[in-house]
C-alpha positions, 0 to 999 in steps of 0.5 A: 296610185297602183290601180291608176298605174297598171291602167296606164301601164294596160293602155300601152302594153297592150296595142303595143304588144299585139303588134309586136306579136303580129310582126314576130309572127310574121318571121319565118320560122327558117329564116330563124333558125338559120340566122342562129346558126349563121350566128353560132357559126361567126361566135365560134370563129371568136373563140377560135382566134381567142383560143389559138392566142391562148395556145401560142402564148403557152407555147412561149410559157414552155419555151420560158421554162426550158430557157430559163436555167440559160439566161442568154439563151432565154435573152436570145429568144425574147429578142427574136420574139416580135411581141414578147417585150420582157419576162420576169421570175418572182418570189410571191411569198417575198414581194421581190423579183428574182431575175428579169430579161427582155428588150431594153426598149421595155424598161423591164428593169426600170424600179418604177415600171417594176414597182407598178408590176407588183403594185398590179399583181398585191391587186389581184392576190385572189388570182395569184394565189388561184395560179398557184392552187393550178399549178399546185394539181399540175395544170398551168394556167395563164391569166391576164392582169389589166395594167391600167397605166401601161396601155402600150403593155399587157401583162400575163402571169402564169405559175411555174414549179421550180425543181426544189418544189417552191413555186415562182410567178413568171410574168409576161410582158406583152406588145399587144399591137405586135401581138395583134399584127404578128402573130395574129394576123395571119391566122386571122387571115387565114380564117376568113378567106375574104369572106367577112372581115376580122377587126381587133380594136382597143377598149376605146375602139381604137382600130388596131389590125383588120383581115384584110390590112384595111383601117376600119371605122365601121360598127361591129356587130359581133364582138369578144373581149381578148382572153390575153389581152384585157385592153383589146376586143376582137370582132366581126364584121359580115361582108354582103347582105346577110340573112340578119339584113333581108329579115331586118329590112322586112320587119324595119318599117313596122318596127319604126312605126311601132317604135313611134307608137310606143315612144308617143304611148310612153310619153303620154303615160309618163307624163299623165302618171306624174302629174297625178302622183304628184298631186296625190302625194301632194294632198297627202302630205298636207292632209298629214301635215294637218294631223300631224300640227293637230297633234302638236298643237293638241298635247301642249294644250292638254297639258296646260289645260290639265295642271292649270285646272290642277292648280286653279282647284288648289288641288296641289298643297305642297310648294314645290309640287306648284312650282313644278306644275307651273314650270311644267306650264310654262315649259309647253307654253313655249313649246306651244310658241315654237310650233306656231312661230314655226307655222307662222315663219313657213307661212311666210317664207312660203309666200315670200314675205318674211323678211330679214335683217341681215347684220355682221356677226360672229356665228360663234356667239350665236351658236355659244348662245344656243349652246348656253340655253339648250345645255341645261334642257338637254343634259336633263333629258340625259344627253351629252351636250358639247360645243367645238367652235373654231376660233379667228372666224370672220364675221358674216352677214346674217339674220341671228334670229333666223339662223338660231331657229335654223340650228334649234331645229336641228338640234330639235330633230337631233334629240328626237331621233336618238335612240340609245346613244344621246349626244350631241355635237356644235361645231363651227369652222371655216372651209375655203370662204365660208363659214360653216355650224354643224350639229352631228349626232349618235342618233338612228341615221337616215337612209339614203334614198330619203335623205333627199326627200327630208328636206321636202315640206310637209315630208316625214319618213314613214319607217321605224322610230321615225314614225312613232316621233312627233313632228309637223314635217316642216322643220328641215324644210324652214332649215333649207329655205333659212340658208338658201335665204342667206344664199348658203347651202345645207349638206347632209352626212348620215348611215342608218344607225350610226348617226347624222350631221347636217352642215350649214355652209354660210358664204363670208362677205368679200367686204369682211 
């Protein structure tokens, strides 16, 4: 499969890459040049209106901190301030507000819009504490924090050193539209002098404010998030036909030529890699199968073979070694059975021809069942083997036999798969209208990437213990297609070494 993908991979990079590389040396090495620089030029008017928010919001944290000590005074300059709605002072250290001024139309005093606040700011406890470390070293920092429920606000928080040397949080409450149209407007304007045009939207690209007062529905193509407001973008758009255009419409033609070519490339090769991967996987995992059921089929007989020749010699004196022997006889005898009957049931199932028989019955007495046959051979083999059925469930319509086979299998897989810590749980239960058995164990889990794949036929993860165990690879396969027979469903919980539940689900007749 790798040499047949990097031929497929070659047919297609390579005519795909000399025209790509024909074109890109086509480009004027100028006309390069100066489109970096004309791009250089309109990300550094960005920055320049982001950087002139961040001075003025300074400018209002300074202000704060001069007003402070006189609450009408600071009461008088929230008011005047256009796009200041609220600020309030907290102690970090105790979770509470210390004072709070601002509009009345904010709700800056309302316990619940409060409680959101400090809500956001146990959120974001790496940043405050960050706050307090610059201005611990004598620098003040702002930092914006996302107020998720309040799109109408933005909050931006800053540290501030009292006179008795403790630290309070003071935190801004911003409107960010005002912001946008009041103060940053102007100075937007002033930059651009109708030369391009500057677009602030919000993170779902809604319009806000443009440069020239004009709505704009347009796509813009250079764009930076707002330092200080984390739910508004700012960006540019460039008005006339620009450097970028005169060498996009040189080279749009041979680039849609080429980008046909490559989709058409692209689709041939996915589509040949695919079927060919598929039919390899396919004719190994049967070969696989082939030796992995030669290899079960293999080891009872030899077992058979070897005790019962044992005893034909009469090789064995003593009674209890006989007894033994022909227990252990008859024990691969039926495991012998179980490996062709689940052969047989897959066969079948495969080419739609088994059938079943479906009869009302309490899914509790078949999993007690199972639990009273398999409780002696598990407990032997040293695991801890228990039950927890839920009591008052209705019957359903099932076929007992081949749900027995379906949790057995389970339970099969379950010892299997156990390493150090042996124990398995049953339970059943009842979630909104059906009934579900469950079989969970302490085993070495099941990465997610396969936990897919398991159910495939004939597939067996290729990793660790997984490997070393025997098994034909169509267990969870019957499992799968039994529910879905019974038009229920299977789910799957497991992490890597710490175990996995498989959860059969088992629609309750409407009837019942």
């Amino acid at each position: 499969m790798k040499k047949i993908g990097i031929t497929l991979i070659l047919i297609i990079i390579l005519p795909v890459a000399f025209l790509i590389f024909n074109e890109i040396g086509k480009l004027n090495e100028t006309e390069k040049v100066l489109e970096e620089t004309y791009n250089n030029q309109l990300q550094a008017i960005l920055f320049s209106v982001n950087q002139y928010s961040d001075d003025i919001v300074n400018s209002w944290a300074n202000r704060i901190v001069e007003l402070k000590a006189d609450k009408n005074l600071l009461q008088e300059y929230v008011y005047d301030n256009l796009a200041l709605e609220a600020v309030l002072f907290f102690d970090y250290s105790k979770n509470k507000i210390l004072n709070a001024v601002g509009k009345k139309e904010s709700n800056y005093s309302d316990e619940t819009f409060i409680n959101k606040i400090l809500l956001v700011i146990n959120e974001n406890k790496n940043t405050i504490e960050r706050l307090v470390e610059y201005q611990k070293a004598g620098y003040r920092k702002l930092e914006p924090l996302k107020f998720k429920d309040e799109h109408k606000f933005s909050l931006v928080l800053f540290s501030n050193t009292e006179s008795d040397g403790s630290t309070e949080l003071v935190c801004l409450i911003i409107n960010p539209e005002a912001f946008a149209k009041r103060i940053l407007l102007p100075r937007i304007q002033q930059i651009t002098q109708n030369k391009f045009l500057i677009v602030v939207r919000d993170n779902e690209n809604k319009f806000i404010v443009s440069s020239d007062n004009r709505e704009f529905a347009g796509s813009v193509e250079f764009e930076k998030p707002m330092w200080l407001i984390p739910n508004y973008k700012i960006g540019i758009v460039l008005v006339g036909e620009t450097i970028r255009d005169l060498i996009r419409s040189r080279a749009t033609n041979n680039l849609i030529l080429i980008a046909i070519l490559l989709l058409v490339l692209l689709f041939a090769v996915v589509f040949v890699y695919r079927a060919v991967k598929k039919e390899v996987e396919l004719a190994q995992l049967k070969a696989d199968f082939v030796s992995n059921v030669s290899h079960e089929l293999r080891t009872p007989l030899a077992l058979i073979s070897m005790f019962a020749e044992t005893l034909e010699l009469e090789r064995v004196k003593n009674d209890d070694k006989k007894k033994e022997y022909y227990s252990i006889i008859s024990q691969e005898a039926n495991r012998l059975g179980r490996i062709v009957n689940s052969i047989l049931n897959f066969a079948k199932m495969e080419a739609g021809k088994r059938k079943f028989t479906f009869e009302p019955k309490n899914i509790n007495q078949v999993v007690d069942n199972i639990y009273q046959t398999y409780s002696y051979h598990l407990q032997n083999k040293g695991f801890k083997f228990e039950k927890d059925l839920s009591d008052n469930l209705p019957e359903v319509s099932i076929d007992s036999e081949a749900i027995s086979e379906a949790v057995i299998n389970l339970i099969d897989n379950a010892v299997k798969y156990s390493d150090d810590k042996k124990e398995v749980i049953l339970k059943t239960g009842r979630i909104n209208d059906a009934i579900y058995i469950e079989v969970s164990d302490k085993g070495i889990g099941i990465a997610p990437n396969e936990q897919k794949k398991i159910f495939e036929k004939f597939y067996r993860v290729s990793s660790g213990l997984i490997h070393n165990v025997k098994g034909t690879g169509i267990g969870l396969s019957l499992v799968k297609q039994i529910v879905e027979a019974h038009n229920g469903k299977i789910d799957l919980k497991s992490n890597p070494g710490e175990g996995s539940s498989f959860r059969i689900f088992i629609p309750i007749d409407s009837n019942s």
